[in-house]
N, C-alpha and C positions, 0 to 999 in steps of 0.2 A: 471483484471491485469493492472499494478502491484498492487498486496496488501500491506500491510507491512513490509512481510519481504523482498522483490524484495526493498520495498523504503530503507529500512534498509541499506540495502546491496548498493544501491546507496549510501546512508550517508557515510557508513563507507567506500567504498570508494575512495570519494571526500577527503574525511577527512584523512585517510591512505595515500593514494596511491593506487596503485593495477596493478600488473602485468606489472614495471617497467613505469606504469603512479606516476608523482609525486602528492603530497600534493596539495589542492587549494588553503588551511589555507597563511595566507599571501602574497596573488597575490592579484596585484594591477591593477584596471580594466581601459584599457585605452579608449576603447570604446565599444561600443556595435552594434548592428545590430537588429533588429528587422524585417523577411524575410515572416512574414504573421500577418499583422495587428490584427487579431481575435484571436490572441495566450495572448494578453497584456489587464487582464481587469483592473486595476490599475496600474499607473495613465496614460495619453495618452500617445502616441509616444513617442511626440514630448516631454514631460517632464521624459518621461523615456532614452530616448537619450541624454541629457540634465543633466538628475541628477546623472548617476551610473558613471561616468567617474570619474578617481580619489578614489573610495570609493576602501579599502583591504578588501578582504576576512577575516574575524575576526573568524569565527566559522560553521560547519554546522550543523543543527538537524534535525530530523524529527517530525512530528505531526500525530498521524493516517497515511493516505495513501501520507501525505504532506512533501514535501520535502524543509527546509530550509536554505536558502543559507546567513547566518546573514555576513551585509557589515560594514563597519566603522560606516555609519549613517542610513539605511533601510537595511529590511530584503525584499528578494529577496524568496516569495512563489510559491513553482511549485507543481500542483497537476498533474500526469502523467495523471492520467485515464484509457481508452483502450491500449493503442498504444504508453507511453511516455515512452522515455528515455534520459538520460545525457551522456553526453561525455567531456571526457577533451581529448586536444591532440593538436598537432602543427599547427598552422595558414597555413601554407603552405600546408597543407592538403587537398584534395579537398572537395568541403563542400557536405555535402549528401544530396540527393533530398530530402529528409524530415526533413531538418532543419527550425526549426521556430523564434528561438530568439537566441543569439550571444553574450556572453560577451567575447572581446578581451583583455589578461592579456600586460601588458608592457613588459614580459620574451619571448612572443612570441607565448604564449600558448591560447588556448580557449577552453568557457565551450558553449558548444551547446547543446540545446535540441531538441532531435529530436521526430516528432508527426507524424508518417505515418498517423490518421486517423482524426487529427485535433480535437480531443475531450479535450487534454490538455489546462491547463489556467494556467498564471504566474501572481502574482502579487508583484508591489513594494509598500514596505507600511512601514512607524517607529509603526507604531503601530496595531499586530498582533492580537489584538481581533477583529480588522473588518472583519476578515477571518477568522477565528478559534474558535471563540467566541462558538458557537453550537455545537461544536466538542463533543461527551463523553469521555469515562474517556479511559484513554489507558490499556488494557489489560497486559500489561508485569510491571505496573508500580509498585512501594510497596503498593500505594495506593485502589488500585484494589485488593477488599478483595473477599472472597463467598458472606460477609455477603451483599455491595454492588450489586453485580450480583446477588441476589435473590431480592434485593429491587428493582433491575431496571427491572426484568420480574414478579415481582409482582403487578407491575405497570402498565402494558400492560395486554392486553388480547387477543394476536396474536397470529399467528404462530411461534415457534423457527428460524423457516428459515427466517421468514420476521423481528424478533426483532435483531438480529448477524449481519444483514445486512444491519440495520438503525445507519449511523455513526452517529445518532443525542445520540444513546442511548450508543454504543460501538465506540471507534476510530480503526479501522486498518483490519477490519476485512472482507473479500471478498467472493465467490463465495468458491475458493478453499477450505480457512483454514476454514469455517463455517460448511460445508459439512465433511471436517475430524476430527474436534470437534465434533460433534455431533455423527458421528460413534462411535468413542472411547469410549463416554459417554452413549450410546447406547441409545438416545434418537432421536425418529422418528421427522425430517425435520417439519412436519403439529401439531407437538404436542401442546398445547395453552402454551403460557409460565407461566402464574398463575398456572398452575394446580400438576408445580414440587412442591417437597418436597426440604426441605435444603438439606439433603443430599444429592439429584438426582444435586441440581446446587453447590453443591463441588463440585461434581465426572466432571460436566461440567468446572468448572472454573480452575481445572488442566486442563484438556483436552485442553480448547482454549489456555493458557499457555504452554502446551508440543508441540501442533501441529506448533506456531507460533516460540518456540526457535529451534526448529526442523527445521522447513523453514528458518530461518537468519543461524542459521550453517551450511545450506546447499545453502547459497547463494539464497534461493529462488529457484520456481517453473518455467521449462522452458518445455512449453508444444506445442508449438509454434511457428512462423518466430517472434511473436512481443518482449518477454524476453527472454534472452539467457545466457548464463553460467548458470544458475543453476542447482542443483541434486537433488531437493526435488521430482522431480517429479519419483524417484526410491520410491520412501518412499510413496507413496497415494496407500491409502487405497480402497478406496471410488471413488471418483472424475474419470470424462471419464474412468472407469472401468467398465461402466455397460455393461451386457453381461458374464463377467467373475466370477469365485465363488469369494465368500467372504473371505477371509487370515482366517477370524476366523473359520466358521462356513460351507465354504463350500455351503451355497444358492447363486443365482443368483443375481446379484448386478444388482437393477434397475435404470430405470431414470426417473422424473416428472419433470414438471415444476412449480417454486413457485415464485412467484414475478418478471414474467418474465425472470428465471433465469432456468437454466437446474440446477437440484439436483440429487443428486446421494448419496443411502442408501441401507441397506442391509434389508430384508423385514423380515428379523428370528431376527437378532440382535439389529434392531431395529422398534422395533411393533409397526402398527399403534394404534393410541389412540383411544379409545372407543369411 
């Protein structure tokens, strides 16, 4: 947490507005604050206090699980991780114990990030492939066909749960939404990825597609004290369900561990591999 559609749902928004918060799109940053050194891995401090001053809000995007903040002259990279969130909201506010970094707008407003577990990183940089460069391909994009996602598990000879979870190979994709893709597509967690057929990675490549427009319409998954507004978490199937029958089928939904990561599957609907 946050995945993709939690960062989504940050983007849009910053970008929007949301719940009589305004737009960030043309605020002009008059200074900044930086409240825990370890949060800024480009460029240092002192040249990050130095340079953002003066720069507007020009646009915001996402990348995978990456949130970014595009300025007049740098783009301004936040990866949440565990525990990260954004805030916009009035200066005169008082600032939350887990505030890490600080942009103050000249309207009187500011964008804070908040890190209760310190695992978040922010980077300022003009140029986004020293950061992004490794990223895969983004699952919601046009580009992101089956015929890709069979090439890039044809390539591999892992686990499904350890290949949906390598953003080297997929962007955006978490703990959560990999665990309810792979129910859907009734394909067992430990399965090796070579060994699908095409049409076992169509029926996948909707899946990771439905589960993930499913979590941004529904604001993302709030399971949690660390992300909050969301209602996806009505809608899992799978995930911290085990113990309970399965929606489909009625068996006991279990839980393993795979890449260090708690998994949760249906043991009828989706079989382990021979």
């Amino acid at each position: 947490m946050p995945e993709l559609p939690e960062v989504e749902t940050f983007r849009r928004n910053l970008s929007q507005g949301n719940n009589g918060s305004p737009s960030v799109i043309g605020k002009v940053i008059h200074n900044a604050d930086v409240l825990w050194d370890g949060v800024l891995v480009m460029p240092s401090v002192d040249k990050f206090l130095h340079r953002v001053p003066g720069q507007t809000v020009v646009g915001v995007g996402r990348r995978g699980k990456y949130l970014l903040l595009h300025l007049s002259q740098d783009t301004l990279i936040l990866h949440p991780r565990m525990s990260g969130e954004v805030i916009l909201e009035k200066q005169e506010k008082k600032l939350g114990k887990h505030y890490r970094l600080l942009l103050n707008f000249q309207d009187g407003t500011r964008f804070a990030f908040n890190n209760v577990r310190k695992f978040g990183r922010v980077w300022l940089t003009e140029t986004l492939d020293l950061v992004l460069s490794d990223l895969g391909p983004e699952p919601l994009s046009d580009d992101f066909t089956p015929e890709q996602l069979f090439n890039i598990l044809q390539a591999c000879h892992r686990q499904m749960k350890y290949v949906l979870l390598d953003q080297h190979l997929i962007a955006g994709l978490g703990n959560i939404y990999t665990d309810e893709a792979l129910y859907l597509a009734h394909i067992h967690p430990r399965t090796k990825s070579d060994s699908l057929s095409f049409s076992e990675v169509e029926i996948l490549w909707k899946s990771i597609r439905k589960v993930l427009k499913q979590g941004i319409e529904n604001q993302g998954t709030s399971i949690d004290w660390i992300y909050k507004g969301g209602d996806y978490q009505k809608l899992l199937q799978v995930y911290k369900q085990d113990g309970d029958p399965c929606p489909r089928c009625g068996t006991t939904i279990k839980k393993i561990t795979i890449a260090q990561r708690s998994t949760h599957y249906c043991p009828s609907c989706q079989p382990a591999p021979n």
